[in-house]
C-alpha positions as CSV (number, residue, x, y, z in Angstrom):
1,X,28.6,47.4,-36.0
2,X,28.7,50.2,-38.4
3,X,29.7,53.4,-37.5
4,X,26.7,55.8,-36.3
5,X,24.4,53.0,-35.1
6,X,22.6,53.7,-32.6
7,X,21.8,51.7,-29.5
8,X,17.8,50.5,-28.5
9,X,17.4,51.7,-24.9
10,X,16.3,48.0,-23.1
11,X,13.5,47.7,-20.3
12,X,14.9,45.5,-17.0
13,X,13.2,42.6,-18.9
14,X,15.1,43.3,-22.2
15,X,18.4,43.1,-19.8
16,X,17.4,40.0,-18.6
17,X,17.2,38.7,-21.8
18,X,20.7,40.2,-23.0
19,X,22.3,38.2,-19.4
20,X,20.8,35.2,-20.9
21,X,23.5,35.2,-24.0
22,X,26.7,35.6,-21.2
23,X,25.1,32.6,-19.6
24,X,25.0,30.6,-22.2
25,X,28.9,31.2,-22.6
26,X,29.9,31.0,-18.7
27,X,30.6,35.0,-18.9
28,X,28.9,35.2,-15.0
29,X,31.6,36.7,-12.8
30,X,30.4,39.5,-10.4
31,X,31.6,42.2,-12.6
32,X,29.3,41.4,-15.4
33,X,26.5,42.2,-13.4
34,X,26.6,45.7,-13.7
35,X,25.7,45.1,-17.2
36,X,22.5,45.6,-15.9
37,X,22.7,49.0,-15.2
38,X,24.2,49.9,-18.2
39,X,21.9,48.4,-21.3
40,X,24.1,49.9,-23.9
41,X,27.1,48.2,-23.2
42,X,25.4,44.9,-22.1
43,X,23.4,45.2,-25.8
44,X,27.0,45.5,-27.5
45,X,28.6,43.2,-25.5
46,X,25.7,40.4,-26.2
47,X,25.9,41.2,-30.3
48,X,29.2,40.5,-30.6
49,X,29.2,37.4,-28.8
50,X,25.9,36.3,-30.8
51,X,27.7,36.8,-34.1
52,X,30.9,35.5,-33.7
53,X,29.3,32.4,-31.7
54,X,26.6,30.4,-32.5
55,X,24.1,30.9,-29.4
56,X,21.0,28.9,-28.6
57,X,18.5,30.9,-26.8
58,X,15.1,30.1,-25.3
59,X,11.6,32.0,-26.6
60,X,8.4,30.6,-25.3
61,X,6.3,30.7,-28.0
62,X,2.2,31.8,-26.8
63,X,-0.2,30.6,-30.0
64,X,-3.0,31.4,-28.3
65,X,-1.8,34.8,-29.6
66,X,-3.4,36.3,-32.9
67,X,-0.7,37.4,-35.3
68,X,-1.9,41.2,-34.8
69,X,-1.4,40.8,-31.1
70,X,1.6,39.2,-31.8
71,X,2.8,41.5,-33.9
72,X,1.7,44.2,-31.0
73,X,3.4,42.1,-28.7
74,X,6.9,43.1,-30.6
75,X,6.2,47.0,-30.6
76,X,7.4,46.8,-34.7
77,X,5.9,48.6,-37.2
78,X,4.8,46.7,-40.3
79,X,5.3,48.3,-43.8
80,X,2.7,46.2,-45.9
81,X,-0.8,45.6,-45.9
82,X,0.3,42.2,-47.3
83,X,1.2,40.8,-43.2
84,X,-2.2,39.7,-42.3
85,X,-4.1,36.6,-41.2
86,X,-5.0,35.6,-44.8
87,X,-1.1,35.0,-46.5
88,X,-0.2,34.4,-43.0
89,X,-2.0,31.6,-40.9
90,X,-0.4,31.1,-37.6
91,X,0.2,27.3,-36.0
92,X,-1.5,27.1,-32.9
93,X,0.1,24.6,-30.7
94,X,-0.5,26.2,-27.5
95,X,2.3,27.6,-24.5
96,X,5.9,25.9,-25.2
97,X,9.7,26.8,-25.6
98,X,11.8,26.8,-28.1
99,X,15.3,27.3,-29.0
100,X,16.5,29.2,-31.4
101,X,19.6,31.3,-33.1
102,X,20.7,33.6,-36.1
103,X,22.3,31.7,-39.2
104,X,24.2,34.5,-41.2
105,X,23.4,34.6,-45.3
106,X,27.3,33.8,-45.5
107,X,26.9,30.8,-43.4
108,X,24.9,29.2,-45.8
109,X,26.3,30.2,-49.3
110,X,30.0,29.2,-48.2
111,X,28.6,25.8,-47.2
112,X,26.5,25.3,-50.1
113,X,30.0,26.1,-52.5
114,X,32.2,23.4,-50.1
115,X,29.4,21.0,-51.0
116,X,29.8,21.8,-54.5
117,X,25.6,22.7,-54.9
118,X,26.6,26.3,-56.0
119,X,29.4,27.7,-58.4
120,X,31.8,29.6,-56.5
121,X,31.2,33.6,-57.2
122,X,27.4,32.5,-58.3
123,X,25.5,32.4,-55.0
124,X,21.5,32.3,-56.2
125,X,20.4,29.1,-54.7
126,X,16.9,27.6,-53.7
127,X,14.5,27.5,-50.5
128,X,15.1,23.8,-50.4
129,X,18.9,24.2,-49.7
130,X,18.9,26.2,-47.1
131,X,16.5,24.1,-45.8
132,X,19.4,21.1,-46.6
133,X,21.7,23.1,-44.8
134,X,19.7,23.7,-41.8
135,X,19.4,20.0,-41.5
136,X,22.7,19.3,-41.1
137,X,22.6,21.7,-38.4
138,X,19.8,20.0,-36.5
139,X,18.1,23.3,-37.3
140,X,14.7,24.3,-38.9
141,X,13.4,27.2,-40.9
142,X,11.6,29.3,-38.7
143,X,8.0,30.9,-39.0
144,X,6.4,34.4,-38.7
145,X,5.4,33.6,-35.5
146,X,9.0,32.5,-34.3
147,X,10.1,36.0,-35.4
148,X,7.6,38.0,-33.6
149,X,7.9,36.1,-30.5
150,X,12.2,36.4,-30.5
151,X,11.4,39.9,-32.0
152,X,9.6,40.8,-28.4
153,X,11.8,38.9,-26.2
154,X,15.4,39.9,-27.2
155,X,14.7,42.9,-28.6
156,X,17.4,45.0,-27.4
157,X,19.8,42.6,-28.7
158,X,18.6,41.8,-32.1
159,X,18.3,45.2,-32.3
160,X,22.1,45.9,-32.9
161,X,22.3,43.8,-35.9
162,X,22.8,46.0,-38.9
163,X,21.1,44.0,-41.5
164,X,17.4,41.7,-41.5
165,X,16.3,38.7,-40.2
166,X,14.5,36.9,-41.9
167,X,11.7,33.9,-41.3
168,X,11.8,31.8,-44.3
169,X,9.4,29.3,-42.8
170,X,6.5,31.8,-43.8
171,X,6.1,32.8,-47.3
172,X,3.4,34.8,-48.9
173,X,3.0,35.7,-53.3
174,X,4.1,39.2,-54.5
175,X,1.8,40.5,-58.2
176,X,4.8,38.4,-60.1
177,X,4.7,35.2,-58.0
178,X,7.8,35.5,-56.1
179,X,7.9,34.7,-52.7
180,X,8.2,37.2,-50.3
181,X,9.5,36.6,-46.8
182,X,8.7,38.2,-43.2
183,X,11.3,39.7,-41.9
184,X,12.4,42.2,-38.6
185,X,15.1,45.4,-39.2
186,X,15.7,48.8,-37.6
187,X,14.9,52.0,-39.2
188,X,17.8,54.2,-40.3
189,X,18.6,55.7,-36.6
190,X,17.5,52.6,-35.1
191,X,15.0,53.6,-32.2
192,X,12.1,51.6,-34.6
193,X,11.5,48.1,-35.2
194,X,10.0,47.2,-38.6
195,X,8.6,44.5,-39.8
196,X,8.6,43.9,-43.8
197,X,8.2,41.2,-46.9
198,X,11.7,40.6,-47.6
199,X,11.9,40.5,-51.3
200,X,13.8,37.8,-53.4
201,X,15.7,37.0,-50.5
202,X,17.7,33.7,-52.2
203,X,18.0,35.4,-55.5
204,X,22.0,36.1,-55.5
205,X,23.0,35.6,-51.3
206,X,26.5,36.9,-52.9
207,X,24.6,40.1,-52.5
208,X,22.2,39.0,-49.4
209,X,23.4,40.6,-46.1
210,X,20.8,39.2,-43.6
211,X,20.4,36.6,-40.6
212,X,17.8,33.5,-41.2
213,X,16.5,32.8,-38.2
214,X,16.2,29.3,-37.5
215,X,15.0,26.6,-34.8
216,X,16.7,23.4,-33.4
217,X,14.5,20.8,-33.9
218,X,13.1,19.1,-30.7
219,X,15.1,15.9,-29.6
């Protein structure tokens, strides 16, 4: 966490949420509980588990939400007129959970030079193998509506993240025909959640700091 970044003040339900990533990694004793009255220090304490651990969390997912309600249901503000219904139609498969977690830009680009798909100190690489990547994770690319539903459930803790997240499930054409990708930041003092088009986000990851959010596909 860089220095001067500022901590999201979390609702009870927000703490909740931040107790569900000690759970997932047996950090339960008594003493933890009083986390809950602090939700600075239980926000902290949750981002750096979440990114030196890879940590599976449940979001239910509600599609019988529109994507402005959905975007209302995250309390972000959204930069472009281009986030709307017509370059992004939502998938409505009703009330279920699923599970997701934060794949760092890194991740992928060290993976993708071990496999010998990208020239060492190169790093521009394609949709489809992150997508390759992801599969070997028993992970998926996750949509806009993925990352406005984790977006208003785990806000506090995304929240401490210093650079984007990005959905690259959900794409939408910029005036030159590059894809552009939704994506969920802070503002500079970090007491605002802002939702952009992430541009030419696979163009050089050597110079890529974000998060892909991803999903683990249903056994």
């Amino acid at each position: 966490m860089g220095k001067g970044s500022l901590v999201t003040e979390m609702s009870l339900a927000e703490v909740t949420a931040t107790m569900e990533v000690f759970n997932h990694h047996g950090l339960i004793p008594e003493y933890f509980k009083r986390l809950r009255q602090d939700s600075g220090l239980a926000a902290k304490v949750a981002w750096f588990i979440m990114a030196s651990v890879r940590t599976f969390l449940p979001v239910t997912m509600d599609h019988s939400l529109t994507l402005s309600e959905m975007i209302k249901a995250c309390g972000c503000d959204s930069n472009s007129s281009d986030i709307n219904d017509q370059n992004f139609q939502i998938q409505y498969f009703g009330r279920h959970v699923v599970d997701w977690a934060l794949i760092p830009a890194k991740e992928v680009l060290e993976w993708l030079i071990s496999m010998k798909q990208v020239a060492e100190g190169w790093g521009w690489v394609t949709e489809e193998q992150v997508i390759d990547y992801l599969a070997t994770q028993g992970l998926l690319l996750a949509r806009i509506e993925h990352l406005l539903a984790v977006g208003a459930t785990y806000a506090g803790v995304l929240f401490e993240y210093e650079y984007p997240i990005v959905a690259l499930g959900s794409f939408c054409y910029d005036d030159n025909n590059r894809r552009r990708y939704p994506s969920l930041d802070k503002d500079k003092v970090g007491m605002r959640r802002n939702l952009f088009l992430f541009e030419e986000v696979l163009t050089n990851l050597l110079n890529v700091k974000c998060f892909f959010l991803a999903i683990r596909k249903a056994e």
